[in-house]
N, C-alpha and C positions, 0 to 999 in steps of 0.2 A: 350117667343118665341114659336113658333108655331111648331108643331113638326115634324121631317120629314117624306112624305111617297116615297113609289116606285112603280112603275106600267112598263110595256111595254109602248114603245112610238109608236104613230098613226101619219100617216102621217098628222092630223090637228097641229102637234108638231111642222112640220117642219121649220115656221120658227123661232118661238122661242128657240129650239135647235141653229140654224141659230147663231141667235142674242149672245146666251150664249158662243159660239165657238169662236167666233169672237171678242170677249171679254176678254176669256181666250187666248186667241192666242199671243195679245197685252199685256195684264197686266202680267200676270204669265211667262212669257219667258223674262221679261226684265233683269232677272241676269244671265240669261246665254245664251241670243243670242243677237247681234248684231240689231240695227235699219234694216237696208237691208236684214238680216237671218229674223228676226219677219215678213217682209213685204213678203219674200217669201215662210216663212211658211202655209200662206193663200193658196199658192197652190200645198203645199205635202199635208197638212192635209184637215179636216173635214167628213162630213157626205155621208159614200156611202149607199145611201138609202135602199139599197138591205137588209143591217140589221132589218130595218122596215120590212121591205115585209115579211122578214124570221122568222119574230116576237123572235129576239135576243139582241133585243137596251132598254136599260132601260131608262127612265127617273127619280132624283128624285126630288120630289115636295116638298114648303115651303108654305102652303096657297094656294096652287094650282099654282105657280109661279114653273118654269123648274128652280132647282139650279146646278142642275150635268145630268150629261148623260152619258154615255157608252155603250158596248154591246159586244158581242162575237158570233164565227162565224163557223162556219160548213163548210167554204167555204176558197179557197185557197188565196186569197187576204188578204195580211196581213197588208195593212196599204194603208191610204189613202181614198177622198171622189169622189164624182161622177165627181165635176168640177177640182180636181187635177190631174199635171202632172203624174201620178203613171198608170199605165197600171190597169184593171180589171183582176182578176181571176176568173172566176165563179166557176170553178169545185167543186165538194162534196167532199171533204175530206174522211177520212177514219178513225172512230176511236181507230182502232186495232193498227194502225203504224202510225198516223201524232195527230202533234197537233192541238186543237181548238183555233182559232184564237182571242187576246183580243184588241177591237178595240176600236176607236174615242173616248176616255176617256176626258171626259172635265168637270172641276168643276166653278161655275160662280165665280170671284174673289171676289166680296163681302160677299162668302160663304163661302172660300178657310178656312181649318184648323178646319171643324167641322167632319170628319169622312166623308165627302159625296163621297170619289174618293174609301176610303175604301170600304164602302157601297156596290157601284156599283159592283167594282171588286170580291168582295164575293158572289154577287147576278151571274157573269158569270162566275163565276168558279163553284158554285152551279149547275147553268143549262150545264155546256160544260159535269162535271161529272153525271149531270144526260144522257143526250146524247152517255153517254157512253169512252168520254175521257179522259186517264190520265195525259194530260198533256195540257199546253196551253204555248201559244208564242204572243208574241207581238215585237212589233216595238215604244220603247219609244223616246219621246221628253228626250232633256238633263233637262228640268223642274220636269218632270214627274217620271224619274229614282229613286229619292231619295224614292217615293212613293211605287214604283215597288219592291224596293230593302228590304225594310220594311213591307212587305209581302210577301220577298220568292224567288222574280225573282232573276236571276242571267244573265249574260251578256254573251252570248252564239258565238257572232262575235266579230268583232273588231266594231268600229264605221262605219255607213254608212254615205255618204254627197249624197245628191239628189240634184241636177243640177236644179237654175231655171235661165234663162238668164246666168249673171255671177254671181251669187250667192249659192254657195252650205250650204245645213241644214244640220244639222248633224242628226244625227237618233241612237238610239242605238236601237237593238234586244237583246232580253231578254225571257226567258223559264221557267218556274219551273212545278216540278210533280205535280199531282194534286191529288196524292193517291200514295200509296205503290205498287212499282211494288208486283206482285202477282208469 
C-alpha cells in the first residue's frame, strides 16, 4: 500500500475534493441519517473555497489520489460550503478570545478507518496553534462525532437541525483546548 502524504490544497483540487465529499456525504452517514437528511446534507455541507484561498485546507494523498481533506479557519464561519444553505462569515477572528475554526472534514469511504480524519485534524490543530489559538470549535456530522470525541472534542451545545425544504440535519458543535490555559 502506498503510503500516505499531505499537502495544502490548490484550487486545481477542487473538483476532486468535489468528488470525495460527495461520496463521504452518501456512504458514511448512512447509520445515522435518514435517505432525505443524506440528500439534504449536500446542501449544509461541503467545501467553502475561502479555506483554499486562506491556504488552511489540507488535502491527503494515496498515489497522488485526494483520500481525505480538511482544514481550519481564522475566520468566523463555522460550518458550511460555498453552494450551502448556511450564511458566510468572513470576519478574522481573534486569537486571544475566540476559537479557530475546524472545518469540511471529509475522509473518501474506501479509505475510512486508516488514520486519515486523524491525520488532517492534527495537521489543523498544529497550524490554528501555530496561528496563535488555544482552542478550536467545529460543527460535527452525527457520523463524524465518534471521531471528534476520540480526540478531545466535547459537545459544547445541545444538537442543531439546519432547515432544507422540510427536512432538518442535525449538526452537533463541539470544542476542545488546544493547549493549557496559561
Amino acid at each position: 500500500m502506498p503510503a500516505l502524504e499531505h499537502r495544502l490544497a490548490v484550487a486545481g483540487d477542487l473538483d476532486a475534493i468535489g468528488a470525495l465529499m460527495r461520496r463521504a456525504i452518501d456512504q458514511l452517514q448512512l447509520d445515522f441519517l435518514t435517505a432525505a437528511e443524506i440528500r439534504a446534507s449536500h446542501q449544509v455541507m461541503g467545501l467553502d473555497t475561502q479555506l483554499i484561498r486562506d491556504g488552511t485546507y489540507f488535502v491527503v494523498t494515496e498515489a497522488a489520489a485526494i483520500v481525505g481533506c480538511g482544514g481550519w479557519s481564522y475566520r468566523s464561519t463555522l460550518f458550511g460550503g460555498d453552494a450551502s444553505v448556511v450564511a458566510r462569515e468572513p470576519e478574522v477572528l481573534d486569537p486571544a478570545t475566540d476559537a479557530a475554526r475546524i472545518r469540511a472534514m471529509y475522509t473518501d469511504p474506501d479509505h475510512a478507518r486508516r488514520g486519515i480524519g486523524r491525520t488532517v485534524l492534527a495537521l489543523c490543530e498544529t497550524a490554528a496553534l501555530a496561528h496563535g489559538f488555544a482552542r478550536a470549535e467545529m460543527m460535527a456530522t452525527l457520523a463524524g462525532e465518534p471521531l471528534y470525541q476520540a480526540c478531545g472534542y466535547r459537545r459544547v451545545a445541545a444538537p442543531l437541525e439546519v432547515g432544507v425544504d422540510d427536512v432538518l440535519v442535525p449538526l452537533v458543535r463541539m470544542a476542545k483546548p488546544l493547549r493549557a490555559a496559561v
